[in-house]
Residue, then its C-alpha position, 0 to 999 in steps of 0.5 A: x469649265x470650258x478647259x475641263x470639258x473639251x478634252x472630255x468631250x473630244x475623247x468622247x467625240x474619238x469613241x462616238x466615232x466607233x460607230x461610223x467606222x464599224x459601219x463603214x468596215x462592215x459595209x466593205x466586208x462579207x453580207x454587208x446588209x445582215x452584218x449591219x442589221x445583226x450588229x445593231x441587235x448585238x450592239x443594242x443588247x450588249x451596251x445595256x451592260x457597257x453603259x453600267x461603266x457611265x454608273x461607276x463613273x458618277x459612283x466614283x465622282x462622287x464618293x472617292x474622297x481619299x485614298x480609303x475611299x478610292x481602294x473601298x471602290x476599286x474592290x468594289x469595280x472590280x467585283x462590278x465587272x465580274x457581275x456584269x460579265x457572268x451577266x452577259x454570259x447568260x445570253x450565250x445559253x442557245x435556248x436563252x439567245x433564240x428567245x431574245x434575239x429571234x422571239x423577242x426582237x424578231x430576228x430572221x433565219x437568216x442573220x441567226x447564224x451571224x448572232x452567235x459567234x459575235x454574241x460570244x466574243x462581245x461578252x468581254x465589251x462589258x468589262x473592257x468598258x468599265x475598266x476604261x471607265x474606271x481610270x478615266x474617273x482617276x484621271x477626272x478627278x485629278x482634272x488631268x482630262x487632257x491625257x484621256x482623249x489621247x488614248x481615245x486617239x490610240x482606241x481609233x487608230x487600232x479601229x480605222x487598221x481593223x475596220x479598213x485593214x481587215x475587215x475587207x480582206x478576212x473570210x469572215x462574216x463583217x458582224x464576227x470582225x465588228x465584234x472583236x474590234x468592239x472589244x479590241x478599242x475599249x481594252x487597248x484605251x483602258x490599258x493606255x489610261x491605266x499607264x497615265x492613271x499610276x503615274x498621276x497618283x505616283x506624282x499626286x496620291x489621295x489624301x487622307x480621308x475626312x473624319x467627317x465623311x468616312x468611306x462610303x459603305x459597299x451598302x451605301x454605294x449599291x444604294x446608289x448605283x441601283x437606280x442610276x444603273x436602272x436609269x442607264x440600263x433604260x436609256x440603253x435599252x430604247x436601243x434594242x426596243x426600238x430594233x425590235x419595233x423596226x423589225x415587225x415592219x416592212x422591209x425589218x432588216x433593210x430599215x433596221x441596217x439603215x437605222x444602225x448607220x443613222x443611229x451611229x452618225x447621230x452618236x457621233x454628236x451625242x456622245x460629246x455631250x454626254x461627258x457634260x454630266x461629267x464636267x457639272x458633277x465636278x466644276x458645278x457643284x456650287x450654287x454659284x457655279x450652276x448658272x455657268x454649267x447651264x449655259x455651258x451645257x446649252x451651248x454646247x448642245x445647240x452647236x453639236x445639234x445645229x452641225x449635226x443637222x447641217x450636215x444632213x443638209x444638201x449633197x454632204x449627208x447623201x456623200x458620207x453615207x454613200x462614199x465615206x461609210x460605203x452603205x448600200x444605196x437602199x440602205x443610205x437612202x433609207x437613214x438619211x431621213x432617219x439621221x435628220x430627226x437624230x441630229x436634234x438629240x445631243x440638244x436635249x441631251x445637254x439639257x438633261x445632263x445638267x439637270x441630272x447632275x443637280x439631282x445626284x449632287x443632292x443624292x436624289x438617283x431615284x429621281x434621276x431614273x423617273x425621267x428615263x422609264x418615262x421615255x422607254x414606256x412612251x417609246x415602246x408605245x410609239x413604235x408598237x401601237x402607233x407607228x404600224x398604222x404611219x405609212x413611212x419607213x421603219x428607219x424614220x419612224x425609228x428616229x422619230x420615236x427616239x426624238x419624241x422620247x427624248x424629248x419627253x424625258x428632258x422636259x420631266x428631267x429639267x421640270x424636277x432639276x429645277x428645284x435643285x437649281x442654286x440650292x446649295x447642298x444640306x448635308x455631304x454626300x456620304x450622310x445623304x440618302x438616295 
C-alpha cells in the first residue's frame, strides 16, 4: 500500500509546488503585491472548475472495469471537459466578471485591470486538468503510479524556466505570466501521461467486461458525479469565499497577497495527502484491508502535518518567504502567522480521505458531500460575522477559518465513515445507488 501511494503522493507533492513557485515568479516580476492579490482571486474561482478532474478520477476508479466500461467513460470526459470549458467561458462576459470579482469578492479599481486578461487565458486550466487527471486514472489503474510523478517532474521543470526565466525579464503584468504557466504545466503533464498511458494499455488492455456489472450508464455516472462535484466545487470554493472576507478588511489586498503565499506553502503539504483518497479506493477495498489504509493515512498525515509546522519554526519560515519565494517584507511578515495555522490541515485531510473513500465504495457520494457544505457554511459564518469584530490580521484570521472549518468537516466525515468501517460491500457498484 505504501509502493502505491508514494509515487502518487510525490507526483502530488511536484504539483503542490506550483504555488510556491508562482508566487516567488510573481513576486520577481512587475506589481509584485497586486499580481499576488489578483492571482489568488483567479486562482481560487478557476480551481472551483479545476477540481472537477479529482471528481473523474473517483468516476473513473470506480466504474472502469473493462475496456466498455473505459471507452463508455473516455466519451463521457471528453464531453466533461467541454462542459466545464463553456463554464468557465461565462466569466469572460465584462458585466458578469465585474459582478464576481469586484461586487461579490470586493476587489479595488486597482488590481481590476490585471483580472481580465489572466481571466481569459486560465479558461483552458479546467480541461488541461482533466485531461491529466484522466490519464493519470489509466496509469492507477494499472498501478503503474510510478511513471505519474515523472511527468509532474517535467510539469515543474517548464514551471521553475517560466516563473524564473521569464516572469522577471517580460513587460507584462506577473498575474498575465502566472496564468499562462497555470495552464502551460497541466497540459505539458497530460500530453507526457498520455504517452506512458498508450503504451501500458498496448502492452496490458482492458479486459472484457463482466456480464455481471455491465457498463455504467452516462445516467447512472451523472448520478454519481453531482454530488462529489458538489463536494468538491465547495471545497474549492472556501478558496474564494475566504478571499472575498480577507478583502472587507483592513489592509484587504496586502492580507489577501499574504494569505495566497501561505495558502501556496500550506498546499505544499496538503496535496500529497490528497492522493491518499486515491491509494483506499484502489488497495482498501476489503474489509481486511481498512485498518491498514487507516493507519497509513494518519501516518502520513501527522508526518506531513509535524514538517510543515516545523518548518514554521524559528529563522527557516521567515528565510522561505523572504529569500526562496522573494515576498515583500510586509507581505512574508503577514503569512507566516497565517502558514502555522495552515500547516494543521494535511492531518485532518488524511482523516477525511479515508473516511470519504469508505463512503464511495459504498456508493453513499450523498453523504461524502454533507461534511464539505458543513464546512463552507461554518467558514462563511466565521470570517463575515465573527472575524470583522477580532483585532488580528486578516491573513491569520484567514488561516484560522480554514483550520476551524476543516476541522469540523473531518469530525462529521469520520463520525458517518465509521459506519462504513470493515463493512464488506453488499452489492457491486454498478447495481448500488448514490
Amino acid at each position: 500500500m505504501l509502493v502505491f501511494f508514494l509515487p502518487l503522493a510525490a507526483s502530488s507533492l511536484l504539483q503542490g509546488l506550483r504555488g510556491p513557485l508562482l508566487d516567488a515568479g510573481m513576486s520577481r516580476g512587475g506589481f509584485p503585491l497586486e499580481s499576488l492579490a489578483t492571482f489568488a482571486l483567479i486562482s481560487g474561482v478557476m480551481m472551483m472548475l479545476a477540481t472537477s478532474a479529482n471528481t473523474l478520477q473517483s468516476l473513473f476508479l470506480v466504474f472502469v472495469r473493462g475496456r466498455a466500461s473505459y471507452r463508455r467513460l473516455r466519451l463521457f470526459s471528453g464531453w466533461y471537459a467541454i462542459g466545464f470549458l463553456l463554464l468557465g467561458s461565462i466569466l469572460t462576459i465584462p458585466w458578469l466578471s465585474g459582478f464576481v470579482f469586484v461586487d461579490a469578492m470586493g476587489a479595488s479599481e486597482d488590481i481590476g485591470d490585471f483580472l481580465t486578461p489572466a481571466v481569459r487565458i486560465m479558461l483552458l486550466f479546467p480541461a488541461a486538468m482533466i485531461a491529466r487527471a484522466f490519464f493519470q486514472s489509466i496509469l492507477v489503474v494499472k498501478r503503474q503510479t510510478r511513471a505519474v510523478w515523472g511527468s509532474s517532474m517535467i510539469g515543474i521543470a517548464f514551471l521553475v524556466a517560466i516563473a524564473f526565466g521569464v516572469t522577471p525579464f517580460v513587460p507584462l503584468r506577473a498575474s498575465t505570466v502566472a496564468a499562462l504557466a497555470q495552464v502551460i504545466v497541466p497540459a505539458a503533464e497530460a500530453i507526457v501521461l498520455w504517452l506512458v498511458a498508450r503504451r501500458v494499455l498496448a502492452d496490458d488492455p482492458f479486459p472484457q467486461d463482466s456480464e455481471e456489472e455491465p457498463p455504467a450508464s452516462v445516467g447512472r455516472m451523472l448520478q454519481f458525479v453531482w454530488p462529489l462535484l458538489l463536494t468538491q466545487m465547495a471545497m474549492a470554493g472556501t478558496t474564494p469565499l475566504v478571499s472575498a472576507g480577507i478583502l472587507r478588511m483592513n489592509d484587504g489586498e496586502l492580507q489577501l497577497a499574504a494569505y495566497r503565499v501561505a495558502w501556496s506553502l500550506g498546499v505544499l503539504g496538503f496535496s500529497a495527502i490528497i492522493m491518499l483518497r486515491q491509494t483506499s479506493l484502489v488497495m482498501a477495498r476489503e474489509p481486511e484491508d481498512h485498518r491498514r489504509g487507516r493507519i497509513l493515512s494518519l501516518a502520513a498525515g501527522a508526518i506531513v502535518t509535524g514538517v510543515l509546522f516545523l518548518v514554521t519554526l524559528g529563522p527557516s519560515g521567515n528565510f522561505i518567504l523572504g529569500s526562496l519565494i522573494g515576498a515583500p517584507p510586509e507581505v512574508a511578515a503577514a503569512a507566516l502567522p497565517a502558514w502555522r495555522f495552515l500547516a494543521f490541515l494535511p492531518l485532518l485531510a488524511s482523516v477525511r480521505q479515508f473516511y470519504t473513500s469508505l463512503l464511495l465504495h459504498q456508493g453513499k457520494t450523498r453523504l461524502a458531500s454533507a461534511a464539505a457544505l458543513v464546512r463552507v457554511a461554518a467558514i462563511t459564518a466565521f470570517l463575515f460575522y465573527v472575524a470583522p469584530g477580532i483585532a488580528a490580521a486578516g491573513a491569520t484570521l484567514g488561516g484560522v477559518a480554514r483550520l476551524g472549518g476543516g476541522a469540523l468537516e473531518t469530525a462529521i466525515s469520520g463520525a458517518i465513515g465509521r459506519r462504513f468501517f470493515e463493512r464488506a460491500p453488499t452489492a457491486t457498484m454498478g447495481q448500488r445507488k448514490a
